[in-house]
Structure formats: C-alpha cells, structure tokens
C-alpha positions in Angstrom: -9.4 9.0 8.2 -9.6 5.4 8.3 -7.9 3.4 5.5 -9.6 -0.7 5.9 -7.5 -3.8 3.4 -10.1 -6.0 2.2 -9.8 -8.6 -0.5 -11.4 -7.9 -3.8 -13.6 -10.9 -3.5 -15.0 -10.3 -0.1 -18.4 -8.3 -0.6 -18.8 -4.8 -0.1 -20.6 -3.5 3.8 -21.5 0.0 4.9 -18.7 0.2 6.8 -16.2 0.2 3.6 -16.8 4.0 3.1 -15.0 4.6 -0.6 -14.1 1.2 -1.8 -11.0 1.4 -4.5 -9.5 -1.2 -6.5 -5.5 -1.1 -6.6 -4.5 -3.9 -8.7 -3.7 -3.6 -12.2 -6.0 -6.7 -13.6 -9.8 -6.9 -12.9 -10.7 -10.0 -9.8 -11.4 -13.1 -11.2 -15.5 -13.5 -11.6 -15.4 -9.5 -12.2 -17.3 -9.2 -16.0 -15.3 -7.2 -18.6 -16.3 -4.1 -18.3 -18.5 -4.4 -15.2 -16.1 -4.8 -12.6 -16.3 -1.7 -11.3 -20.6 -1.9 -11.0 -19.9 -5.3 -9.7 -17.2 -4.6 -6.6 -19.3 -1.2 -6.3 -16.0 0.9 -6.7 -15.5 4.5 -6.0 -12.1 4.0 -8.3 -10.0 1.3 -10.0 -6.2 2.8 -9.9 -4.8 -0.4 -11.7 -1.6 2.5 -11.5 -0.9 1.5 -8.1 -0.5 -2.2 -8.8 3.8 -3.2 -8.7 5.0 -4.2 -12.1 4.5 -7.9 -13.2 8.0 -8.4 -12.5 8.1 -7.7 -9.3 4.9 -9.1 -8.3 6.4 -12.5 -9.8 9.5 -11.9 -7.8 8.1 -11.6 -4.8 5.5 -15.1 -5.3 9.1 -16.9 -5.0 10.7 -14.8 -2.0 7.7 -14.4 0.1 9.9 -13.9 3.2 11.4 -10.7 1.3 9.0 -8.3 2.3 11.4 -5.2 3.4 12.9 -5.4 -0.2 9.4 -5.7 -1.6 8.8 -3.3 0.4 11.9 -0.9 -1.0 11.6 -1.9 -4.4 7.7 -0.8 -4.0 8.3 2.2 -3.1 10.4 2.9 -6.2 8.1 2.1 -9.0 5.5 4.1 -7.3 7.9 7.0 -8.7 6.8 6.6 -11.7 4.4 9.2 -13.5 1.6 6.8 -13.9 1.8 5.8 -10.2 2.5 9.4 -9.1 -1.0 10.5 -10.7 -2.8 7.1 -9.8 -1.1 7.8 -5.8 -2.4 11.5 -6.4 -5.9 10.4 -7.1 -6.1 8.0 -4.3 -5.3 11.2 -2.0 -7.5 13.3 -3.3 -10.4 10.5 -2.5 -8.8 10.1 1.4 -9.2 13.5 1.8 -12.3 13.7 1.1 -13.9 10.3 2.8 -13.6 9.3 6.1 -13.5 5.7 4.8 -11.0 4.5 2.1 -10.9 0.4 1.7 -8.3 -0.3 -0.4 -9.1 -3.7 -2.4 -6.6 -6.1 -3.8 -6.6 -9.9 -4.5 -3.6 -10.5 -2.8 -4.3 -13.2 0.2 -1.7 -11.9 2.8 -3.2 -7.8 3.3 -0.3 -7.2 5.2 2.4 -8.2 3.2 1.2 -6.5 -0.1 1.2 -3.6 -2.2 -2.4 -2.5 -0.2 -0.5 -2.3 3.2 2.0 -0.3 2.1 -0.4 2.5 0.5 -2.6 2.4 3.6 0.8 2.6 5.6 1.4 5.5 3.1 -1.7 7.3 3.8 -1.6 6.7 7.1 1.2 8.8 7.5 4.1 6.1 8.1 7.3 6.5 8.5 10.1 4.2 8.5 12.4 4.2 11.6 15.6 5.8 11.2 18.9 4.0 9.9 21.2 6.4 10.9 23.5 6.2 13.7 23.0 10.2 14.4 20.8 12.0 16.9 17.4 10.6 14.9 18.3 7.0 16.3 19.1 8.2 19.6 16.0 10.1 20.0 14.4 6.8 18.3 15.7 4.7 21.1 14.7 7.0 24.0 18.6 8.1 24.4 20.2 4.5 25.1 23.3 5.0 22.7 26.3 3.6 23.5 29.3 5.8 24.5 32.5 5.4 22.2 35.5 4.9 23.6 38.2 8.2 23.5 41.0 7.2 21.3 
C-alpha cells in the first residue's frame, strides 16, 4: 500500500489511487456542496482534522512539531476520530493508493503526515533506557559504574 500527501488544491492524476480529504473545512474555491465532485474524492473525513485550537496553536509554534505531534495523537482518541481513523483503514486496505489531501503547505509537518506515518505502520523510537533502546542502538549502551 502506498499512502501519497498532496495538497487539496493540486489537481487530481491517475496516479492518486483513492483520493481523501482530511481536513475538517472544505478548500478554498471548493463550491458548497460540490467539493467532493470537484477534488474527485473517494472520502472527506473532516474527523481526522486537529481541533481549531490546536491547529491555531501550532500557526504560532511552527518549530513545535513533536508536541504537535503528541498532542495529535491524543485528539485522534476521540470517538469521532476513532470512527473517521477507522474508515480511512478500511479504504487502505482495500486500495493500493490512498492520497491523503489537506490544505496545509508544509505535508510533512501536518496532521496528513502523521496519518500516512500512521498507516504506514510507524513507530516512534523507544524512550526508555531498558533493553528496547539498547537493541534500538545496535547494543552501544554505556556500562554503569559498580557502586
């Protein structure tokens, strides 16, 4: 499974496979009610989209992204965002293309990339200073001194 970021203004190619929309307001130049016609969506999950307030927070800390990130990753715990997350797996199961489209202008450092990372499998590196980091960093742990 492939999952592409595009921007919700950029036009729709044969290479998007199943093209769905995952912010919560319709793209600017998008009619009322024929957005989804217009952008050629397989789904709009506005569900997905972060809450206002942390979209607004995140305009003025752009260089927070791990607490974005975090604080993401929260709100999608949510029972709308938990059947709006279940829907988008169902439809990247059954594609071999998903493009996820958003209006953000940085893919990479928005809500898309973290539910392609999502899809994709991702995981987080460990935190821990147990055996998961020294298997993370091939073994290299320092020795602590006998007391």
């Amino acid at each position: 499974m492939s999952i592409l970021l595009k921007r919700a203004s950029e036009a729709a190619s044969s290479e998007d496979g199943a093209r769905v929309l995952v912010d919560r307001r319709r793209p600017r130049g998008a009619a009322r009610g024929a957005a989804k016609e217009a952008l050629k969506l397989q789904a709009w999950l506005p569900g997905l989209s972060p809450s206002e307030e942390l979209q607004d927070w995140f305009e003025e800390r752009p260089r927070q992204w791990p607490i974005l990130r975090r604080r993401y990753l929260a709100e999608l715990c949510t029972a709308e965002a938990e059947d709006a997350l279940g829907e988008l797996h169902s439809i990247a199961a059954s594609e071999p293309t998903v493009t996820l489209l958003t209006s953000a202008k940085d893919q990479e450092h928005s809500h898309a990339a973290i539910l392609r990372d999502l899809l994709d499998g991702v995981r987080k590196p460990p935190s821990t200073s147990g055996p998961a980091r020294a298997a993370a960093s091939g073994g290299r742990m320092r020795a602590r001194r006998p007391r």
